[in-house]
C-alpha positions in Angstrom: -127.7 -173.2 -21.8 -129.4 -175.1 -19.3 -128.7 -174.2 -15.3 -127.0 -176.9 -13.3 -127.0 -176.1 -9.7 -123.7 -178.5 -8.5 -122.8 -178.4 -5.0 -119.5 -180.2 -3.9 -118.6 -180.6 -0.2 -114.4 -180.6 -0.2 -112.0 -181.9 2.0 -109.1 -180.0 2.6 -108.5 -177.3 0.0 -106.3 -173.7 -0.6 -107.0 -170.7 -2.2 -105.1 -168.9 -4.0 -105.7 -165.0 -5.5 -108.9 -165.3 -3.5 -111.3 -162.4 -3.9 -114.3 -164.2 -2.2 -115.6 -160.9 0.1 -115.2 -157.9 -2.1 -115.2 -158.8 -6.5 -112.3 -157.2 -8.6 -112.5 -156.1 -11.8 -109.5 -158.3 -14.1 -109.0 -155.2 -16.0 -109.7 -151.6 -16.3 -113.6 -151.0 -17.2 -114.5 -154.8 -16.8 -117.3 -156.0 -14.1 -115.9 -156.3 -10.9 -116.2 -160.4 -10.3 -115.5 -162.6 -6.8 -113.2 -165.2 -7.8 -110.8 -167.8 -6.7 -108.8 -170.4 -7.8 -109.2 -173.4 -5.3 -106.0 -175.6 -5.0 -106.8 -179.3 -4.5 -104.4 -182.2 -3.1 -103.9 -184.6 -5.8 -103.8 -187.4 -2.7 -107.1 -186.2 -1.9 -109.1 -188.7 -3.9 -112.4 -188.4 -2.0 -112.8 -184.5 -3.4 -111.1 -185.1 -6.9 -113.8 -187.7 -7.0 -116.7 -185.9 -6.2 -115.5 -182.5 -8.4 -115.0 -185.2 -11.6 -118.5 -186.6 -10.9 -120.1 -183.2 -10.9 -118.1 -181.7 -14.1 -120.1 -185.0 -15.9 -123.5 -184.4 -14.4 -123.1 -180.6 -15.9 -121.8 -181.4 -18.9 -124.5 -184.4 -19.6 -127.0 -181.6 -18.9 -125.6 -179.3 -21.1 -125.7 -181.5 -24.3 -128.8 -179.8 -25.7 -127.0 -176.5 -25.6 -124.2 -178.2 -28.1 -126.6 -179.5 -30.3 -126.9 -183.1 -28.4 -123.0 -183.6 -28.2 -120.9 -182.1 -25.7 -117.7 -181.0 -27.5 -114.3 -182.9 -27.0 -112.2 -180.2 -25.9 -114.5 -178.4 -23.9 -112.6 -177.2 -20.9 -113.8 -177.4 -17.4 -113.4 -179.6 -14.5 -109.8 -179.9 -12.9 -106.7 -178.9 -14.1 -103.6 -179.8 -13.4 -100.9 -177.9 -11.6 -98.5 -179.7 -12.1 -98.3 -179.5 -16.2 -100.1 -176.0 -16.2 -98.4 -173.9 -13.5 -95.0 -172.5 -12.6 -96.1 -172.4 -9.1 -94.7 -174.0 -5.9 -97.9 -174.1 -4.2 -99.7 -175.0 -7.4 -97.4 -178.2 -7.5 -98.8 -181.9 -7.0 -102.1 -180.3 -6.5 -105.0 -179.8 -9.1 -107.2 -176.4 -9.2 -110.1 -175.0 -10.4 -110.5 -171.2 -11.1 -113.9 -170.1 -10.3 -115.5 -166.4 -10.7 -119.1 -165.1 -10.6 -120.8 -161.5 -9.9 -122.2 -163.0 -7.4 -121.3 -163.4 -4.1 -120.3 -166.8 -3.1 -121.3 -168.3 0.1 -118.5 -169.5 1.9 -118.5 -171.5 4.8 -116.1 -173.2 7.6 -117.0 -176.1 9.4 -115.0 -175.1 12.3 -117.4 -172.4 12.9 
């Protein structure tokens, strides 16, 4: 599959079961991964806009990987709390779960 280097600036945004300075392995005997599932505001239109955008970009340059057609049910992008999570903070919010065995830059603009 083709690389697609995405960046998104966000507004506003939670974590939740973030392991963004030191990665943990899932299970027993797996690869220790950072992760993080990033809560966003479903009022916040400006980020849910941008993420959307980016998902198409990556899928549009992933087509040659399926063959010229990106499938129909390939999952990705944001999903939504509300129909997919029994969570209070997960409610009227959308998320993305995120994990790599890299480490992830992460940066605050109040600094």
């Amino acid at each position: 599959m083709s690389k697609v280097n995405e960046r998104v600036i966000t507004g506003k945004v939670r974590f939740s079961y973030a392991n963004v300075f030191k990665p943990v392995a899932q299970e027993e005997g797996k690869t220790p991964k950072y992760s993080v599932s990033v809560i966003i505001d479903k009022n916040d239109k400006e980020t849910v806009a941008k993420i959307n955008a980016a998902f198409e970009k990556a899928k549009a340059a992933s087509a040659a990987f399926f063959g010229g057609t990106v499938p129909k049910g390939l999952k990705g992008g944001l999903r939504d709390g509300d129909a997919e999570k029994d969570d209070a903070a997960y409610q009227g919010a959308f998320f993305i779960n995120a994990n790599s065995v890299q480490k992830p830059g992460v940066v605050d603009a109040n600094l």
